[in-house]
C-alpha positions, 0 to 999 in steps of 0.5 A: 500500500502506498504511503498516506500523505498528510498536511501539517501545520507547526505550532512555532516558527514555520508559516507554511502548510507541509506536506509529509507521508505516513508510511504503513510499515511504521505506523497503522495509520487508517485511523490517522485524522486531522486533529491529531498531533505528530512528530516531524522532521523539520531540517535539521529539528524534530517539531510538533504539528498538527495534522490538517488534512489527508491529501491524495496527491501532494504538489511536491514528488512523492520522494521528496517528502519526509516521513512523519517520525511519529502519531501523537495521539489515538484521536483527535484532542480537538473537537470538530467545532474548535479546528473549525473556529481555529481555521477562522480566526487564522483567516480573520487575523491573517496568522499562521494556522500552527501558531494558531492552533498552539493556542488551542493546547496546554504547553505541555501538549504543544512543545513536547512528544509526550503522552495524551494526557498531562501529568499532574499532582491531583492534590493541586486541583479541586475537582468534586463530583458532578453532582449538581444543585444550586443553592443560595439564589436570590430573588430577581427583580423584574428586569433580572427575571426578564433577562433570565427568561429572554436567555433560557428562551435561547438554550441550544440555539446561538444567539448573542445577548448584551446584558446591560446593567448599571454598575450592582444591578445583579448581572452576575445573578443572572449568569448564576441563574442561567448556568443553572438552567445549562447545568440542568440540561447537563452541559457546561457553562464557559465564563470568561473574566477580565483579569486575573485578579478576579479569579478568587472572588468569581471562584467563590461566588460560584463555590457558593452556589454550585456544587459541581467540578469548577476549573480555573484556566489562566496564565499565573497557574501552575502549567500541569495544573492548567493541563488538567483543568484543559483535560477536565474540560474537554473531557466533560469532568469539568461542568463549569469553566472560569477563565481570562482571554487564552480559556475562549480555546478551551475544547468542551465536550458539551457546551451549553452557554458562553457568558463574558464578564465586563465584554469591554475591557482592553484585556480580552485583546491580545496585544502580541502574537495572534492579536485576537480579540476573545470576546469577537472568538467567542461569539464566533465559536458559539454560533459554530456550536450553537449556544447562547453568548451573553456579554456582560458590562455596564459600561458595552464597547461602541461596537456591542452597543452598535450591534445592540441597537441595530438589532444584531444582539438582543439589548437586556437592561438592567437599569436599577440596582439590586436591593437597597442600593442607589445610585452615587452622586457626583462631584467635578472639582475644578483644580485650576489654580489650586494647591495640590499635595500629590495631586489632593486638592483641599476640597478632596482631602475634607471628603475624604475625611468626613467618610473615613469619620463615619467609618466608611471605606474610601477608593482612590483612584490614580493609573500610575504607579511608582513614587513619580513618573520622572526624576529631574536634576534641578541643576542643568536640567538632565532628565532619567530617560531609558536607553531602549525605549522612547520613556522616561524612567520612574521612580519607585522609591521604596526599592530605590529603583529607576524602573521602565514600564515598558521594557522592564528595565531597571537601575539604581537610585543615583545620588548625583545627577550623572550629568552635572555631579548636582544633587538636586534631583527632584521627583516630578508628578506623582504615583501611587507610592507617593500618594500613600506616603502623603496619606499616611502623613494626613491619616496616620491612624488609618489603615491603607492598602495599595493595589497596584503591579507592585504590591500583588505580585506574590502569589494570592496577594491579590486574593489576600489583599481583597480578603483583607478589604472585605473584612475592614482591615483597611479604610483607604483603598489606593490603586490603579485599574486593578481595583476599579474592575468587577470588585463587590466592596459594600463599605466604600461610600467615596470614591475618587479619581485623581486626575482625569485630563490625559484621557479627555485629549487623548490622541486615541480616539478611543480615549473617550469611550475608555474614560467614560467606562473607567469613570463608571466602573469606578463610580460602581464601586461606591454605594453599593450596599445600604449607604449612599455613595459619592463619586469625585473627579478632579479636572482642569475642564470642568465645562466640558460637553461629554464629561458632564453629558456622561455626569448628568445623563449616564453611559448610554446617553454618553455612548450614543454622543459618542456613536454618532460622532464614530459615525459622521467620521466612519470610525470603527463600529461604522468603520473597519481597520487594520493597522500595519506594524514594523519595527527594526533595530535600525532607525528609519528603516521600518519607516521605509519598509512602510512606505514601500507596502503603501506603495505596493499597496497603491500599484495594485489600485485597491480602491476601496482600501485608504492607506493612511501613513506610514507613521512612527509610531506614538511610542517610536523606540521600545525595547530596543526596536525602532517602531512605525506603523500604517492604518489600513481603513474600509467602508466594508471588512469583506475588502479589507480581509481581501487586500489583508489577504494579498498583503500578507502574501507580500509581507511573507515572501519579501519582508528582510528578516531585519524586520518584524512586522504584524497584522493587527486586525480590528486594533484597539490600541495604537501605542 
């Protein structure tokens, strides 16, 4: 019998579809079935590949193909539906098909010739019976009760629900109701949170409320623990999964319903590699599988809003919140001309200490942590830059350290200006450590956690730090936008955003819509229980129009401003784009790289495709590299997957391999 040939795609390192045989006198290779994982030569390497399809004939002479050196698996690991959303998201974000299915699999089954199924310590993982009950639910409302009965109309059909609810409406209640009913019908449920940070929190609301085999897939667990959870999951062991981004892969042999907490949030984009976006992936894997997707947020992305309103998801509201609890009040504090300590206006520090006498818990927000974002000698003017990015050095004074937020590097606190031998350096602006050393000066006797990168990077410190918020054990909460997502604190009554002029005019314009979701998913942390709550931003443009329509009218009515606006100038949801990135260690020479793909791009008259740039990029130097970027937009996605399509071919077979380049379909982020 002739030798079988196979098509096979490399999880790292090789674009291209292979053609190999699988020979009979070395294997018995009837059953052999795209799906299954093999072990092939690769010059002078032996990789793992995925097997994509049996081929008749292959375009290359029989002889000159390579023999598989040997089957992985028995049987596919992935289910039919999963190596058809794999297929789709390679073609969407124009990445390699191998890369792309390396995502779909634990490390331990991606990078070694091993058994199936993952070796692990059971002790390291909680699996209970299936045996399932729910318990402790709450009565609904009206509008949660419509919502639940709206979804569970949905159970085994795709349809993509946005549940929108303002910040403690009992979203989650929801989610719990309806993973009882996907229980009940014995399939599973997959969760997907925004961070990692939540995990702890979200794994005991659902402890609490069902007794089945609950798994946990992301990036900060132990890897055979992650293979397990991957196992139980796909196997059916698992009745509910809770994960961040990478889980919307994870292989389920019955899955019931799909549910994205905070569907908003910048995290569920992938910023490197495959740039996809989680919250689209899992939307587009439940209408292969057929169930309902709910997306969570009282603060939706434009484009959910926009799909909402033109009729393509169906729009749930949730428009009161749950129990007792009201709406906070809020106060604009115009800081022009006024004395700041730390960026703390007078006005700000007397509310602070009103709620901090009636016993309240107060949240303070400032998105910059370290002591200060600069450090400047007074003497001739030198500034601490770093070496390989376009960014200045901060300051984190407890370590002593001069820090990069972008490459990570780091250095000693000098005691002289390296420049003039002065010692006048003096911190410029202020970060998170310096905000809590002014407030342990105003408030000595008051207990203070800060939450930010720096103070959570032990394991469980963010479990232990919201544990120990939640039981009093401090009155001032200070944090970055880690402590402003998805959090259940019902003592705090004063929240406060230090400064919120940067996201007003932003060059991105995406900056409004963010800082209107960060003003209200902070504002949802205030007044959550029985005590009103009040909410304080602290701006030199106190008039200005959208803030105070977002003040005034709320989100929805903000959003729409903002929507019609997108809409006038054909900006994403109205609008479709790509954004082209280069980088090299030499400068200018991405610049020039662009230019000559715009150019490409002009000479095959692409009309329906508007090439804006070639740029640098807003950061240009990071981490060593030299960065440009060029922005492809389209009236229509069909056109600019057609000229992404032609590009990419261009990009693979003359890009110099000085220069690394990608494809960022739908981008979020420009820097």
């Amino acid at each position: 019998m002739p030798p079988k040939i196979i098509q096979v795609a490399i999880f790292t390192g090789f674009s291209k579809l292979l053609d190999y045989i699988v020979v009979e006198e070395t294997f018995h290779f009837e059953n052999i079935a795209p799906g299954m994982r093999v072990q092939i030569p690769l010059g002078t390497r032996s990789v793992i590949g995925i097997c994509t399809a049996i081929l008749l004939q292959s375009t290359l002479a029989i002889e000159r193909l390579k023999a598989v050196e040997a089957i992985l698996d028995a049987a596919p690991l992935l289910p039919a539906s999963i190596m058809q959303l794999i297929t789709w998201v390679s073609q969407y974000y124009h990445y390699p098909l191998g890369e792309t299915y390396a995502h779909a699999y634990p490390n331990e089954l991606r990078k070694k010739a091993q058994s199936s199924k993952p070796r692990v310590d059971k002790k390291k993982i909680n699996i209970k019976p299936n045996n399932f009950s729910n318990k402790n639910f709450l009565a609904l409302n009206e509008a949660q009760a419509f919502a639940v009965a709206s979804i569970k109309k949905a159970l085994s059909n795709f349809q993509v629900f946005l549940l929108d609810g303002i910040t403690g409406s009992g979203k989650t209640e929801v989610y719990m109701h309806m993973i009882s009913y996907a229980l009940e019908r014995n399939t599973q449920a997959l969760v997907l949170i925004p961070e990692i940070g939540l995990t702890p929190q979200t794994i005991a609301r659902f402890e609490s409320r069902f007794d089945v085999p609950i798994v946990i897939l992301h990036s900060g667990i132990n890897a055979s623990v992650r293979a397990l959870a991957w196992e139980n999951a796909r196997t059916g062991k698992a009745a509910i999964i809770i994960g961040t981004r990478s889980a919307s892969f994870t292989p389920l042999k019955n899955p019931g319903i799909f549910i994205i907490d905070e569907e908003h949030d910048l995290s569920f984009k992938q910023q490197d590699g495959l740039r996809y976006s989680a919250r689209d992936l899992l939307i587009k894997r439940a209408s292969i599988e057929k169930v309902p997707v709910i997306l969570g947020s009282a603060t939706p992305s434009l484009e959910t809003l926009h799909n909402a309103l033109s009729k393509k998801y169906t729009h749930l509201q949730l428009p009161v919140r749950a129990g007792e609890a009201k709406p906070p009040t809020f106060t604009i504090i115009d800081v022009r001309h006024k004395k700041l300590e730390a960026g703390l206006s007078a006005q700000l520090l007397s509310r602070l200490t009103t709620h901090l006498n009636n016993n309240r818990q107060v949240l303070l927000f400032l998105n910059r942590r370290g002591f200060a974002p600069v450090l400047m000698c007074y003497g001739c003017g030198w500034v601490a830059n770093c070496t390989r990015c376009d960014a200045r050095l901060t300051l984190h004074f407890v370590k002593q350290q001069l820090r990069c937020h972008h490459c990570h590097a780091n250095t000693k606190l000098p005691n002289v200006c390296p420049s003039c031998q002065a010692p006048e350096l003096k911190p410029l602006g202020v970060g998170t450590e310096r905000l809590e050393q002014v407030l342990k000066g105003h408030f000595e006797n008051i207990p203070i956690i800060r939450v930010d990168r720096d103070t959570t990077t032990k394991k469980d410190a963010m479990h232990k730090v919201i544990e120990q918020i939640q039981k009093g054990g401090a009155q001032i909460l200070l944090g970055t936008q880690m402590l402003a997502k998805g959090h259940h604190f019902p003592n705090i009554t004063l929240a406060a955003i230090i400064d919120i002029d940067a996201a007003l005019y932003g060059i991105d314009f995406r900056n409004l819509e963010r800082l209107g979701q960060l003003i209200t998913q902070i504002a949802g942390r205030a007044g959550r229980a029985e005590f009103l709550g009040e909410v304080i931003l602290q701006t030199c443009h106190p008039e200005h129009a959208l803030l105070n329509l977002l003040l005034k009218k709320g989100y929805y009515n903000f959003a729409r401003q903002l929507l019609n606006e997108r809409e006038q100038s054909q900006l994403p949801p109205f609008g479709f784009q790509a954004l082209i990135r280069a980088e090299s260690k030499q400068p200018a020479k991405a610049l020039n790289f662009l230019q000559q793909i715009k150019e490409y791009l002009l000479s095959e008259k692409m009309m329906s495709l508007k090439v804006l740039g070639p740029a640098p990029a807003p950061m240009v130097k990071r981490i060593g590299y030299h960065r440009a970027q060029l922005l492809l937009e389209s009236n229509t996605r069909a056109s600019l997957h057609q000229g992404l399509k032609i590009l990419r071919a261009e990009l693979e077979c003359h890009a110099p391999s000085s220069i690394r380049w990608s494809i960022d379909v739908d981008p979020i982020e420009m820097l």
